[in-house]
C-alpha positions, 0 to 999 in steps of 0.5 A, spaced: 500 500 500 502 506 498 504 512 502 498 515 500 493 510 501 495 508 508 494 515 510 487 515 508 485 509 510 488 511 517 483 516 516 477 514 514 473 513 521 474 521 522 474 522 516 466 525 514 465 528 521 471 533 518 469 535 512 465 541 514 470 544 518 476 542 513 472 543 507 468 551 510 464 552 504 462 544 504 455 545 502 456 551 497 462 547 494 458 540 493 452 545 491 455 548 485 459 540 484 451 537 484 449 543 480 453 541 474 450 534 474 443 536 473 442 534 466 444 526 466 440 522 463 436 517 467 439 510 467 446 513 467 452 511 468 457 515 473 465 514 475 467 516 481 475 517 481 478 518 488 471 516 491 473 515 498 468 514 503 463 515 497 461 522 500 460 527 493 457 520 489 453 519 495 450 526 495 448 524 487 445 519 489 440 521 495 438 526 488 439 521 483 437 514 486 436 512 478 444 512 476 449 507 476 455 508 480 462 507 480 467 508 485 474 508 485 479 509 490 486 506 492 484 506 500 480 500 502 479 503 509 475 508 505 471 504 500 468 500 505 465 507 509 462 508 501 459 501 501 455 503 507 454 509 505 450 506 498 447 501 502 444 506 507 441 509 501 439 503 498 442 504 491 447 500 488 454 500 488 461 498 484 466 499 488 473 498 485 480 499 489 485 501 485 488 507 482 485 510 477 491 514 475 494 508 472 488 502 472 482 507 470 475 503 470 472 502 462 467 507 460 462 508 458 460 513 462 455 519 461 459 523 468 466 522 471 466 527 477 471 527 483 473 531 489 478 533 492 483 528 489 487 529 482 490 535 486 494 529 488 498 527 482 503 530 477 503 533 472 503 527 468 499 523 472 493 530 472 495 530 464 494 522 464 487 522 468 484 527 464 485 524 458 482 518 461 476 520 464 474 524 457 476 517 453 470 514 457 465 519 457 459 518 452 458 524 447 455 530 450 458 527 457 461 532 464 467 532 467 467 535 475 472 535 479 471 539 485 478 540 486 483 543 491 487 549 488 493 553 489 494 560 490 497 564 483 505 566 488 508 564 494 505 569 497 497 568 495 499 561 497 500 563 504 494 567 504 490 561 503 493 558 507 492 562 513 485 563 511 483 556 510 486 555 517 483 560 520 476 558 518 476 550 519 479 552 526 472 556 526 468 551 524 471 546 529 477 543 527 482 541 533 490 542 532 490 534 531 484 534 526 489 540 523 494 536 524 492 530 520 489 535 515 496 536 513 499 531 514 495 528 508 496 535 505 504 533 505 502 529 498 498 535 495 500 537 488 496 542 487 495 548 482 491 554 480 485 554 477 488 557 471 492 551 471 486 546 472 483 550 466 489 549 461 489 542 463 483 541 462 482 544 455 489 540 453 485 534 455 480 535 449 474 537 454 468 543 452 465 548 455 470 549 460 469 553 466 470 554 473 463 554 476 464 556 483 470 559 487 472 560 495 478 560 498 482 554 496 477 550 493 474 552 486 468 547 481 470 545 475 467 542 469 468 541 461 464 536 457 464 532 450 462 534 444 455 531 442 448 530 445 447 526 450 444 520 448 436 519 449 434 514 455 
């Protein structure tokens, strides 16, 4: 198991209640994700990559209890916190351990969405996800990626930093739950937006956009060319 996944399976208990306090705009950011997916068709199929313990696809499946869900993570640990989550929900699940980075599950799928996970690979493995996720997507599919952003220079790095820190510390965080919290950040290759922007239109993707923005955390979605199809 790789650093990176013991890290998170270690986490994996903790891991939901700490959401709202790490994540500050928690429901404004998951709001603008979902907002996204609105168009789905019914019937069908959604890729989830670095699903963890199913947190942003199970917020669409409690909408959407229609959609056939993939999830895919590379911490066992968090997998299992998602089956319990789907099974709570009663909508069904497949749940792949692997990473997706390199063993991307086969589509077709008419979404790919992920949250707060392809911040952490390179540049190649961000450029070889991307591109795999648009490979599997149907004509007329989406893209989400709910995503960690970096500042433009040191210094508005630091500043989100800070402001982050601040808010999540308001919102209840403790110094281990801070503590956890960057340890796991240690392994974060983050980028700007701009940057996810770039990366995203390298990839082949469509309409482009970043739909949402606060602090260190920013919405972003992108599309194949064609209509989806009829269900």
């Amino acid at each position: 198991m790789s650093t990176l996944a013991a890290l998170f399976d270690r986490a994996a208990t903790a891991y939901d209640a700490e959401r709202r306090a790490l994540v500050p705009c928690f429901d404004a950011f998951y709001g603008a994700a979902l907002g996204e997916l609105q168009g789905i068709p019914r019937g069908a199929r959604v890729l989830d990559l670095g699903a963890g313990t199913g947190l942003f696809a199970g917020l669409l499946a409690a909408a959407r209890p229609d959609l056939r869900f993939t999830l895919c993570d590379i911490a066992p640990a968090m997998l299992d916190a998602a089956r319990a989550r789907f099974g709570a929900l009663g909508v069904g699940a497949e749940f792949v351990t692997a990473d997706y980075a390199r063993a991307m599950p086969q589509g077709p799928f008419g979404a790919v969405i992920s949250a707060l996970s392809i911040h952490h690979l390179d540049e190649a493995g961000k450029r070889a996800t991307l591109a795999a996720a648009r490979a599997r997507l149907v004509p007329g599919g989406v893209f989400v990626n709910a995503e960690q952003v970096a500042g433009q220079s040191p210094e508005a790095e630091a500043a989100l930093d800070r402001d982050w820190e601040a808010r999540a510390r308001a919102l209840g965080a403790t110094a281990a739950t801070i503590a956890a919290a960057r340890a796991r950040m240690a392994h974060d290759r983050c980028v700007s937006a701009a940057a996810n922007l770039t990366l995203m239109r390298d990839a082949g993707f469509d309409a482009v956009r970043e739909v949402f923005r606060d602090g260190r955390f920013s919405v972003f979605s992108g599309r194949t060319a064609g209509a989806p199809p009829r269900t």
